[in-house]
N, C-alpha and C positions, 0 to 999 in steps of 0.2 A: 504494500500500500504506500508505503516510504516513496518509491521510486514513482510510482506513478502521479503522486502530490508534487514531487522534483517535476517531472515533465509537466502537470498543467501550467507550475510556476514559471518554467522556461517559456511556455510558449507564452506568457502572460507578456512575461519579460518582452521575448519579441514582438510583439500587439504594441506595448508603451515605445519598444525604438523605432518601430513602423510606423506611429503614428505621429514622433515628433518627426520621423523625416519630411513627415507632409508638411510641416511647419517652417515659417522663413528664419530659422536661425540657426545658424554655424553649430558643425557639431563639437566642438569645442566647450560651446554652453552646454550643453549634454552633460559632459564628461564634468563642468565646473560644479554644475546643479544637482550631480546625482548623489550626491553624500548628505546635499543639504536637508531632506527631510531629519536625519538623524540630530536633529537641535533640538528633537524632541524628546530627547535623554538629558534634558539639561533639568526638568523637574524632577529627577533623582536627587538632585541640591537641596531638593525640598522634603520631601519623604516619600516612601513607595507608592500611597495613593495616587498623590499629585504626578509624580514619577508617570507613573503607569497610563494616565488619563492624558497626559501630554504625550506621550509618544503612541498611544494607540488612536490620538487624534492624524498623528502626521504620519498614520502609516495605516490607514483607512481605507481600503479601495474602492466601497462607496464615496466618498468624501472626493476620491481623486475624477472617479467617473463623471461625479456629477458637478465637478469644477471643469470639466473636461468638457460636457455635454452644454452646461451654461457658457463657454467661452463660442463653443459653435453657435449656438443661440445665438447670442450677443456680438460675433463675430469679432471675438475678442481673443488673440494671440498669446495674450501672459496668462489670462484662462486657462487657457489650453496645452499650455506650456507647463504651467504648477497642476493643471490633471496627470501630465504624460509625467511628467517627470515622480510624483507623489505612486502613481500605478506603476511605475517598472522600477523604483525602487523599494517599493513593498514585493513585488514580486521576486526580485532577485532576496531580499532578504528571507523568504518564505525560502528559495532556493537553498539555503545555508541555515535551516531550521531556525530562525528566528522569526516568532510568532509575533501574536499582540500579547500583550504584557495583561497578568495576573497583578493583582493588588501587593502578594505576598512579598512581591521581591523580582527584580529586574533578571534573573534566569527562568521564573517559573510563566510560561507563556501556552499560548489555544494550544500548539503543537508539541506539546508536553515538555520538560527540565530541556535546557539547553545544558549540551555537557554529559547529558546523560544518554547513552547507549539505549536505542526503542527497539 
């Protein structure tokens, strides 16, 4: 089951860089922006709830779809750009077992203990 959750993730992954190539900007910004969902590990400063509730915000992929889906709407570019880039880097981290995050503590996440052997 492992393996086949890795491949839906990949192809997730390639859905978000297919969709930013429709987009007008250098892929460079790609490469700059795709870390930056991960600022949402910055509420760990605060305590595991807050922790958790910030980065299961910026790593959302309802959240990214429908930043995505309102940029086309709205025919708006950086929309669409913070959808694509928010979906293929949730995906790639789904790829490397890194779920949404538990209240308990920044390992325990939907896709069971990061670290731990499934």
């Amino acid at each position: 089951m492992k393996t086949t959750l890795q491949l839906e993730e990949i192809a997730m992954m390639g859905l978000g860089i297919y969709l930013f190539s429709l987009l007008p900007y250098s892929w460079w910004i790609f490469l700059v922006l795709f870390l930056a969902p991960d600022i949402g590990m910055i509420g760990y400063l605060i305590n595991n709830k807050v922790g958790a509730a910030m980065y299961n915000i910026f790593h959302h992929k309802g959240l990214a779809i429908a930043l995505y889906l309102a940029g086309v709407y709205l025919s708006n570019d950086i929309l669409c750009l913070s959808g694509t880039i928010l979906f293929a880097h949730s995906a790639f981290d789904r790829i490397l077992g890194y779920g949404l995050k538990l209240e308990k503590g920044f390992k325990f996440t939907h896709l069971g203990e990061i670290g731990k052997k499934n």
